[in-house]
C-alpha positions as CSV (number, residue, x, y, z in Angstrom):
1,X,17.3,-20.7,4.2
2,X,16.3,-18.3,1.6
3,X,19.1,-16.1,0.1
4,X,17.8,-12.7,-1.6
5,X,19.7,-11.3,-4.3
6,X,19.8,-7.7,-5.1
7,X,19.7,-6.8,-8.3
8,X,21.0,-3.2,-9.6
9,X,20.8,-1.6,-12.4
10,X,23.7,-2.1,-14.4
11,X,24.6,-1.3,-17.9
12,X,24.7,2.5,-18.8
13,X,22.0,2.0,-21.2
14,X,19.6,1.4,-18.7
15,X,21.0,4.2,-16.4
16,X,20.2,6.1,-19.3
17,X,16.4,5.2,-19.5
18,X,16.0,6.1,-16.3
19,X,17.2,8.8,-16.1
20,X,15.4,9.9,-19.4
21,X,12.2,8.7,-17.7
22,X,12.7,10.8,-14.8
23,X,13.7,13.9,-17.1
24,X,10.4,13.0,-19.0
25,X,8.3,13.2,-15.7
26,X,10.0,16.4,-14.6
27,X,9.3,17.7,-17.9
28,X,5.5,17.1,-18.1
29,X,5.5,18.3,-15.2
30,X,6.4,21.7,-15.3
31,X,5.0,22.0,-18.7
32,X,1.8,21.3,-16.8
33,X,2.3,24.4,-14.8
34,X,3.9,26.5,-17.4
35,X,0.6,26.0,-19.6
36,X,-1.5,27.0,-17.5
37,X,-2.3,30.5,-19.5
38,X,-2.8,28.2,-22.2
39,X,-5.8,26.2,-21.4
40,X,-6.3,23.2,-19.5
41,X,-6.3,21.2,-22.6
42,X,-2.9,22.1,-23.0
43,X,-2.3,21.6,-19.7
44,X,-3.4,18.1,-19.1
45,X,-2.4,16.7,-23.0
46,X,1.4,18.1,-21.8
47,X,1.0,16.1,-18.6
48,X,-0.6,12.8,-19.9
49,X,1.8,12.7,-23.2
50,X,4.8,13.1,-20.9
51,X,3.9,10.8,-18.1
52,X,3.2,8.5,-21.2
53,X,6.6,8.8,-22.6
54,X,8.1,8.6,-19.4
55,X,6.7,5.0,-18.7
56,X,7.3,4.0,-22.3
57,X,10.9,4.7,-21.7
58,X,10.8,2.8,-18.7
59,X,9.2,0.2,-19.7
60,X,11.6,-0.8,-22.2
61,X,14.6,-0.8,-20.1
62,X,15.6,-3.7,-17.6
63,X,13.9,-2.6,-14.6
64,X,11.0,-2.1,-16.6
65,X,10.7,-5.1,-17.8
66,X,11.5,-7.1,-14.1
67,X,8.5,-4.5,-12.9
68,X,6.3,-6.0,-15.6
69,X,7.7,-10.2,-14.9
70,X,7.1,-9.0,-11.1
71,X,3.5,-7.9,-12.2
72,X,2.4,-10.8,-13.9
73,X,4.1,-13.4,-11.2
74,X,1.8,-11.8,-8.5
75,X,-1.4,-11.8,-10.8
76,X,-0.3,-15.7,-11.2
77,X,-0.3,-16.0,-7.4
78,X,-3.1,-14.1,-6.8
79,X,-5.2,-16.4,-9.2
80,X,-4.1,-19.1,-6.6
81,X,-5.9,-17.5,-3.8
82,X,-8.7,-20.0,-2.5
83,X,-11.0,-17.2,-1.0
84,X,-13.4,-18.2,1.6
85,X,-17.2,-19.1,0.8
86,X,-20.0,-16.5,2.1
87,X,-21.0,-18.8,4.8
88,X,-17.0,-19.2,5.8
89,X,-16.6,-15.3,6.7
90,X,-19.9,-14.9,8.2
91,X,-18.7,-17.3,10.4
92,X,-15.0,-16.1,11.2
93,X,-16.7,-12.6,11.6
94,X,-18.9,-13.9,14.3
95,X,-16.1,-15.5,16.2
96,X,-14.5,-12.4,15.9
97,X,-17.4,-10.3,17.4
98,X,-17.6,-13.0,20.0
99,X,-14.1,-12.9,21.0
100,X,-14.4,-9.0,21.1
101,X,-17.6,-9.2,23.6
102,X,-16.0,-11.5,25.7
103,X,-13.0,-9.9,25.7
104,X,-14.5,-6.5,26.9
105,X,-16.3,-8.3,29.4
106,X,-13.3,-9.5,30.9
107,X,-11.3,-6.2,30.9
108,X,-14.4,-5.0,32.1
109,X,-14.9,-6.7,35.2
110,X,-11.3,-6.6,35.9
111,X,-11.1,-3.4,35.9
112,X,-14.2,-3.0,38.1
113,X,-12.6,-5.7,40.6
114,X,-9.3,-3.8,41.3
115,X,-11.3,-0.5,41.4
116,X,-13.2,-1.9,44.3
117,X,-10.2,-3.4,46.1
118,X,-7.9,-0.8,45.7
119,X,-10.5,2.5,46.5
120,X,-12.9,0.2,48.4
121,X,-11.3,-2.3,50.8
122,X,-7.8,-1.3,50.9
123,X,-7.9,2.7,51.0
124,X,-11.6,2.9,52.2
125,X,-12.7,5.6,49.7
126,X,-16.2,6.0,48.9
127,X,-17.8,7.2,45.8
């Protein structure tokens, strides 16, 4: 049985980064908007520098740096992906689309049997 831990941000230090990181966001934010009269260069330097400094600042605190571990243990597992040959998915695409066809057909005449026996033979309706 697999236990999960939890892990929470802890120390005030790292409370503190994050919560500098999410002032830094806000803050490129709005100086996005209140630079607009300015120019877009402006605009978009104040936006990119403070995004920047935002994930800087994140970055270097704990959760930061378990987002990064996290990052690079999926790219590990990722690399272990054995992805199927060319001929592989053509051929689990076809048994796909066959399944489909069949499938329909099935529904379909189903569908067409109970329409005759309920309208035809047991109510006697005619179309």
């Amino acid at each position: 049985m697999a236990t999960s831990q939890v892990e929470t941000v802890s120390t005030s230090a790292d409370k503190a980064k994050l919560a500098a990181a999410f002032a830094l966001v806000i803050a490129a934010l709005v100086a996005f908007y209140l630079l607009g009269k300015q120019g877009q260069i402006a605009q978009w330097g104040a936006l990119i520098v403070g995004l920047a400094a935002a994930v800087v600042v994140f970055m270097v605190s704990e959760p930061g740096k378990q987002f990064v571990a996290f990052g690079r243990d999926a790219w590990k597992e990722v690399k272990k992906v054995v992805w199927p040959t060319r001929k592989e998915a053509i051929q689990m695409t076809a048994y796909v689309f066959g399944f489909v066809v069949i499938m329909a057909l099935f529904l379909w005449l189903t569908d067409k049997t109970l329409e005759w026996l309920f309208y035809d033979a047991i109510l006697g309706w005619k179309k």
